[in-house]
C-alpha positions in Angstrom: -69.2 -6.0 -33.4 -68.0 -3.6 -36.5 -68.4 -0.7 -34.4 -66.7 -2.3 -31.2 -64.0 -2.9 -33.2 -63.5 0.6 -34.9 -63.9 2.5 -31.5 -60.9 0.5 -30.2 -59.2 1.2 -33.5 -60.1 5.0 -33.2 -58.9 4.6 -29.1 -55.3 2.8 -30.4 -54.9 5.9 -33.4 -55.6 8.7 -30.5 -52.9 7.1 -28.4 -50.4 7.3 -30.8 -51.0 10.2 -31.7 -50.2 11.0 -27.9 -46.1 12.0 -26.8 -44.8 9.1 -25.7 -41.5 8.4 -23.3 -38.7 7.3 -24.7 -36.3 5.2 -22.5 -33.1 5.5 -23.3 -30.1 3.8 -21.4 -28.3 5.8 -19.3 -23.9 6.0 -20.5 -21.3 6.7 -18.8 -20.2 10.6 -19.2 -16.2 10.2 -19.5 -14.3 13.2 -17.7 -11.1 14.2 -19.0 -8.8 13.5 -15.5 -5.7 16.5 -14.7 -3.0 14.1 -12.6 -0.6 15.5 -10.9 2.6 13.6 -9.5 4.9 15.5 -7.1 8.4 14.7 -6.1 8.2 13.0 -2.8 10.2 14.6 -0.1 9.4 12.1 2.6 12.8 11.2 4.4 14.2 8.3 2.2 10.9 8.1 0.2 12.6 6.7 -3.2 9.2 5.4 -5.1 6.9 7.0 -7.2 3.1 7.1 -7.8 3.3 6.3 -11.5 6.1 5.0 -13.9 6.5 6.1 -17.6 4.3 3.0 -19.5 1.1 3.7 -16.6 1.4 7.8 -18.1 1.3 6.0 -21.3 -1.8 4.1 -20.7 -4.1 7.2 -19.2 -2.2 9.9 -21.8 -3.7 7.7 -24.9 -6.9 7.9 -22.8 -7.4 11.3 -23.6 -6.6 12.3 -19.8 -3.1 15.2 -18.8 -0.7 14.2 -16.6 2.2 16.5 -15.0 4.9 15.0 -13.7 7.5 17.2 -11.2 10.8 17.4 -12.5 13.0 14.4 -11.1 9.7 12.9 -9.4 11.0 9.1 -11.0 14.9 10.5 -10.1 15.4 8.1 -7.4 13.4 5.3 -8.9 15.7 5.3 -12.1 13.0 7.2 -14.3 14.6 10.3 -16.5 12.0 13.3 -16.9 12.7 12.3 -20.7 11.1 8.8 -20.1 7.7 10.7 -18.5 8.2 13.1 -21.3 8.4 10.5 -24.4 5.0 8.8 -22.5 2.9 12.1 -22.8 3.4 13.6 -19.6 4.1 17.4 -19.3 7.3 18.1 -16.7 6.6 20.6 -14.5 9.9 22.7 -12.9 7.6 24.8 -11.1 6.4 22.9 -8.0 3.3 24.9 -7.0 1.4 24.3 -10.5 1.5 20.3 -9.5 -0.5 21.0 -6.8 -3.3 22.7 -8.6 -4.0 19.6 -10.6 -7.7 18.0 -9.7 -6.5 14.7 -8.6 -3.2 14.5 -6.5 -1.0 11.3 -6.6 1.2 11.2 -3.8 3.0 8.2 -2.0 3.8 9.3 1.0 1.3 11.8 2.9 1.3 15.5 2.3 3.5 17.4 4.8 1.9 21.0 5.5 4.4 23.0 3.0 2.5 20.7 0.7 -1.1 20.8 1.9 -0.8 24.8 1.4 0.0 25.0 -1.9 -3.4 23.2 -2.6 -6.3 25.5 -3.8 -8.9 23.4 -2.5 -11.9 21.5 -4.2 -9.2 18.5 -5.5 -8.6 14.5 -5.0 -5.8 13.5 -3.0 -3.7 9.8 -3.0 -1.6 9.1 -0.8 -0.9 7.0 2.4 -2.5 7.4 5.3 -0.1 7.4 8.5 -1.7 8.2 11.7 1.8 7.9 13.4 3.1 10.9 11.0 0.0 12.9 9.9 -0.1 16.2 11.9 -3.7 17.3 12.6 -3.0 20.7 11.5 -2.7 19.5 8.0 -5.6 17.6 8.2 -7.6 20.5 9.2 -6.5 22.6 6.7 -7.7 20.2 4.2 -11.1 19.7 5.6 -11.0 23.9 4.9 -9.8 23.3 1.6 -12.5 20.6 0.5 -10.0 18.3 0.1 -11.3 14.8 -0.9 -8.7 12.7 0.8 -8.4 8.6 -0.6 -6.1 6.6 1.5 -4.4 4.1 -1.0 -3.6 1.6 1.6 -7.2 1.3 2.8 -8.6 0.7 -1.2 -9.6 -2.4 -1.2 -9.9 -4.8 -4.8 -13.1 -7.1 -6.0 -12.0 -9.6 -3.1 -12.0 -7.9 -0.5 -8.2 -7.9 0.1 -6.2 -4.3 0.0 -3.9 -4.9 -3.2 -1.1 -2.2 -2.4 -0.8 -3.3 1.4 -0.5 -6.9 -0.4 2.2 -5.8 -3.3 4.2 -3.9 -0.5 4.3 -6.9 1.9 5.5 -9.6 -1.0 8.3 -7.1 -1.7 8.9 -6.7 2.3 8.8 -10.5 2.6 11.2 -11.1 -0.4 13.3 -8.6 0.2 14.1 -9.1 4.0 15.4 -12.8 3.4 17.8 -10.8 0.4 18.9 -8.7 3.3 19.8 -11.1 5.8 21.2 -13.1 3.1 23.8 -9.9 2.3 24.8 -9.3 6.5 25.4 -13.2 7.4 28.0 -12.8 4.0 31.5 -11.9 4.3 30.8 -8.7 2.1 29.2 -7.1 5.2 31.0 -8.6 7.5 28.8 -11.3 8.8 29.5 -15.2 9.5 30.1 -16.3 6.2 27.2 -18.2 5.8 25.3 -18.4 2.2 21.6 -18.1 2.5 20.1 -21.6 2.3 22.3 -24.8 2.1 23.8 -27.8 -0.6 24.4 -30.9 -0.1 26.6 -32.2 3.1 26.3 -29.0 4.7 23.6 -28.1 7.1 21.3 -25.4 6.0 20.5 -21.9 7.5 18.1 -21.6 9.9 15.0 -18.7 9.6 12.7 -18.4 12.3 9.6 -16.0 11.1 7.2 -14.3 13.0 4.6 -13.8 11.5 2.0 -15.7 8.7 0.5 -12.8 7.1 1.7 -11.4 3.2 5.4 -10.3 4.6 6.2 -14.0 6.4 4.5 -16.0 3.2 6.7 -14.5 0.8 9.1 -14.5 3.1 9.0 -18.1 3.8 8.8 -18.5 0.1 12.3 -16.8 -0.9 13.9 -18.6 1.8 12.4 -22.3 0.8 13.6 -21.3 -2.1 17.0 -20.9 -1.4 17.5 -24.1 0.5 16.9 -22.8 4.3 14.8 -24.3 6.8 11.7 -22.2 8.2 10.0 -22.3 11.1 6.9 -20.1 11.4 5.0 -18.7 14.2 1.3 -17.2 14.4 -1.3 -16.9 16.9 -3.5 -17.8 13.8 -4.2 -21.7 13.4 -5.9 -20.0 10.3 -3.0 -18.2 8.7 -0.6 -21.3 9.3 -2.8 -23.7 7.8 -3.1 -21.2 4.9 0.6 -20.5 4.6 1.3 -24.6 4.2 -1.3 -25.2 1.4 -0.5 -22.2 -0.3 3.2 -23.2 -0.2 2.5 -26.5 -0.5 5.0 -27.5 1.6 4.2 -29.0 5.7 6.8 -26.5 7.3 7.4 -26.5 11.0 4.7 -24.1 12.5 3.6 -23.0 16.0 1.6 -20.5 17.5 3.4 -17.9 20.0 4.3 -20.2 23.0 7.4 -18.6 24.7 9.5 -21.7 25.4 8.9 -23.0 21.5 9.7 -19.3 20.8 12.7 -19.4 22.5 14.2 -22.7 21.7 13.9 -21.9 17.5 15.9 -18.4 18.4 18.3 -19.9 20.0 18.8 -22.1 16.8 18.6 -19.7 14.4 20.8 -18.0 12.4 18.1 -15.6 10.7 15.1 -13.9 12.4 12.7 -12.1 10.6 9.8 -9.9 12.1 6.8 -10.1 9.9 3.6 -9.3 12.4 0.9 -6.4 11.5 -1.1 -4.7 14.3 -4.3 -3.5 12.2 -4.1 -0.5 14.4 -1.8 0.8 17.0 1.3 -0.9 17.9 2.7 -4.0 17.1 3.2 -6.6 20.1 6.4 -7.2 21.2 6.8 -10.5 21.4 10.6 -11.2 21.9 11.8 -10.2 24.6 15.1 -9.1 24.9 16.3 -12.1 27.0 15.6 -14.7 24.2 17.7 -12.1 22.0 20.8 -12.3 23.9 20.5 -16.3 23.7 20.6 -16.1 20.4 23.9 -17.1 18.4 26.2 -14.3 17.8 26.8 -13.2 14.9 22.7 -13.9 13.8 20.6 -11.4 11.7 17.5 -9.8 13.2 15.7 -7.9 10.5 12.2 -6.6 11.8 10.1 -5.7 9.0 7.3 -4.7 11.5 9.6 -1.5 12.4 6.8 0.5 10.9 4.4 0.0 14.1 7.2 -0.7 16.7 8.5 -3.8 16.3 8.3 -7.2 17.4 11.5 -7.2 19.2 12.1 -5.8 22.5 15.7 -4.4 20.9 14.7 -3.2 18.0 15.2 0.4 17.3 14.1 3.0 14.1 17.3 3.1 11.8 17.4 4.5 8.1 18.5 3.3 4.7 22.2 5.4 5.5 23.0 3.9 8.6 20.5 0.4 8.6 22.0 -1.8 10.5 23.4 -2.2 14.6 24.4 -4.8 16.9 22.5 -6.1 20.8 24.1 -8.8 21.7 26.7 -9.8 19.0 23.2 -10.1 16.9 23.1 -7.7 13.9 19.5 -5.6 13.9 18.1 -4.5 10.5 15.5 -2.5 11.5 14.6 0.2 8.5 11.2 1.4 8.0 9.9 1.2 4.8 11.6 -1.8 3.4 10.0 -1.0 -0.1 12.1 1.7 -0.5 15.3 0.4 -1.1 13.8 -1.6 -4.4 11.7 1.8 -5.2 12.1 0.9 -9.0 10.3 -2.5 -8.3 8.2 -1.2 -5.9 6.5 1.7 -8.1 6.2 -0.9 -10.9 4.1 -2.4 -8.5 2.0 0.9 -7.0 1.8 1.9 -11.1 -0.1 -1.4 -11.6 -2.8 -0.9 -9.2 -3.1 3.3 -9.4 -3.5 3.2 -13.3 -6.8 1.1 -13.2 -8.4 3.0 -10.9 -8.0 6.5 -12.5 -9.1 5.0 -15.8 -12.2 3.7 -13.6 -12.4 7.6 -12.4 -12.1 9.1 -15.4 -14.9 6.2 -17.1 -17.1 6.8 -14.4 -17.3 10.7 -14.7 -15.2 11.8 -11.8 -14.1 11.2 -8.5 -17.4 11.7 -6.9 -19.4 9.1 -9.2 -16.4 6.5 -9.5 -16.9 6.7 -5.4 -20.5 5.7 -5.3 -20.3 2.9 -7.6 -16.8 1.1 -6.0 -17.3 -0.1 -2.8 -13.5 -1.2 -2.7 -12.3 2.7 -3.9 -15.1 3.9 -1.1 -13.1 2.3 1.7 -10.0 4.8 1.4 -12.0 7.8 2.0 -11.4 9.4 5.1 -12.0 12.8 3.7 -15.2 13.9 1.5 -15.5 17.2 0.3 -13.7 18.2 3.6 -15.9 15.9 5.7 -14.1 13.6 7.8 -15.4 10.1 7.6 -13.3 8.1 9.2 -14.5 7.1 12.9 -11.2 5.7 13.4 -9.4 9.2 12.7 -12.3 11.8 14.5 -11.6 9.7 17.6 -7.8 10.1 17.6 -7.8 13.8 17.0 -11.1 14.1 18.7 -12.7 16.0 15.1 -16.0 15.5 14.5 -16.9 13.1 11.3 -20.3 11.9 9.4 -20.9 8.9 7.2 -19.7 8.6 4.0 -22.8 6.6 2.8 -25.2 9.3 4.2 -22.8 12.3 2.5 -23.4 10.4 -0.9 -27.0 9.4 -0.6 -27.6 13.4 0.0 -26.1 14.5 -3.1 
């Protein structure tokens, strides 16, 4: 039994003697992040990627950021503020463009996508409408990886920058209509909402999405009495509780349509096509019954409209009559608050390149984010997006099979 129990004792010494693997737990390798922010030269593009307290943030994070001189101009942010935050101002356009990550609002124009070198990490939007296939194909040459920032997606599934741009839309379109039914603009006279004895204004949205909830919010706020439409039972029903308030709703039935146009004094266009156009669902009949004198203001310019007179105008010259009814039809309603409204890119922009930059890089930050994942439509100068390869007939591969190869 003695000898049993020295051989085992011998056997447990020998193995120990042996090399032995250690397991150690795998860390995060932190990479040091080179952001760039250009000037946007967009037509009437007044917002800006990042503000001064976001540079702040990823500056004390150990990561560079170069700023364009007069990117924040027309968002009421001096070079001084990006300069007192840690940023380095840049007067020489071409050098922001050799930065490894790119942080652009509006998309590249070709002037722009030349002056890359190649190999780098591009934000910005992602317009089909406006993005020239040229451009795209130089980037695919360049080994551009391309991250639409309206396609990112956050923890619940819901894409947080098309969210923060429609509550601005939404409030800011009833603050518009408010101004043209004024006297200061010429309107009827009206105030927004209503007191006591006098009967309040009438809003008619279209719409039950992000835009026509916060929509219907500023206006219940102000007194006026909303009527919503929606061809989803879902939305509406969503829109009440979340209000709280048991507003008069209907889906899209022409002579319901018709009958709350004809009452109103506001009208505000809220619908979002997920792709392609928007429908048009007032026709241009049911306009010229409205009252004269009403405010049209079509926040679903962007894809067309959702009236059949609704027209592009611009921030200069925003506003035109059909019918004795005054048309507000501006794209890129977010624009006009572009102080507000980069507060609010800022918020969401800021995480996610600290997330980068935690993560080790672009590449590995991709793999592990499902959400950051969805805005790829360029990877290494692969297209992935099927949507994209079929519009501009370009051939495209899977983003999941890309990164399970590497």
């Amino acid at each position: 039994m003695d000898q049993k129990k020295e051989a085992i004792r011998a056997l447990a010494h020998e193995a120990a003697l042996l090399p032995q693997e250690e397991m150690l737990e795998i860390g995060k390798r932190n990479e040091r992040l080179t952001i760039g922010i250009p000037r946007e030269t967009s037509f009437q593009e007044k917002r800006v990627a990042l503000v001064p307290e976001a540079v702040a943030v990823l500056v004390g994070n150990g990561h560079e950021v170069l700023v364009e001189t007069n990117a924040g101009k027309e968002a009421s942010f001096q070079d001084r503020d990006y300069s007192e935050a840690g940023a380095r101002i840049v007067y020489d356009r071409k050098e922001i463009f050799q930065s490894h990550i790119l942080l652009k609002v509006a998309p590249p124009s070709m002037e722009e996508v030349e002056m890359m070198p190649g190999k780098q990490t591009l934000f910005s939007a992602l317009q089909l409408t406006v993005q020239p296939v040229d451009s795209l194909k130089i980037m695919m040459a360049k080994k551009i990886t391309a991250i639409a920032w309206d396609y990112i997606k956050d923890e619940t599934g819901i894409f947080p920058v098309v969210r923060a741009m429609g509550e601005i839309a939404g409030n800011t379109s009833v603050l518009i209509a408010a101004e043209y039914l004024s006297n200061v603009n010429k309107g009827q006279g009206l105030m927004f909402g209503g007191i006591s004895g006098v009967r309040p204004t009438e809003v008619v949205i279209l719409g039950a999405g992000a835009v026509g909830e916060f929509a219907a919010r500023a206006a219940l706020g102000l007194g006026a009495s909303v009527k919503v439409f929606d061809n989803s039972i879902y939305k509406l029903r969503r829109l009440q509780n979340d209000l709280g308030y048991r507003m008069w709703t209907s889906t899209f039935q022409p002579e319901a349509l018709r009958a709350a146009l004809q009452n109103a004094d506001v009208a505000i266009g809220a619908l979002r096509a997920p792709f392609g156009r928007t429908p048009c669902v007032v026709t241009s009949e049911m306009v010229s019954n409205m009252k004269y004198g009403s405010v049209i203001v079509d926040i679903s310019i962007d894809q067309g409209g959702c009236f059949e007179t609704s027209r592009v105008a611009n921030h200069e010259n925003p506003i035109y009559k059909e019918f004795g009814v005054v048309h507000y039809c501006v794209p890129n309603v977010a624009s006009r608050v572009s102080r507000t409204a980069s507060y609010a890119l800022s918020n969401i922009f800021a995480p996610i390149l600290l997330s980068i930059g935690s993560d080790g890089g672009c590449t590995n930050s991709i793999k592990r984010h499902d959400g950051l994942r969805n805005g790829v439509y360029l990877f290494n100068g692969t297209l992935t997006n099927e949507i994209i390869g079929e519009a501009f007939s370009l051939p495209w591969k899977s983003l999941k099979l890309l990164l399970a190869a590497l």
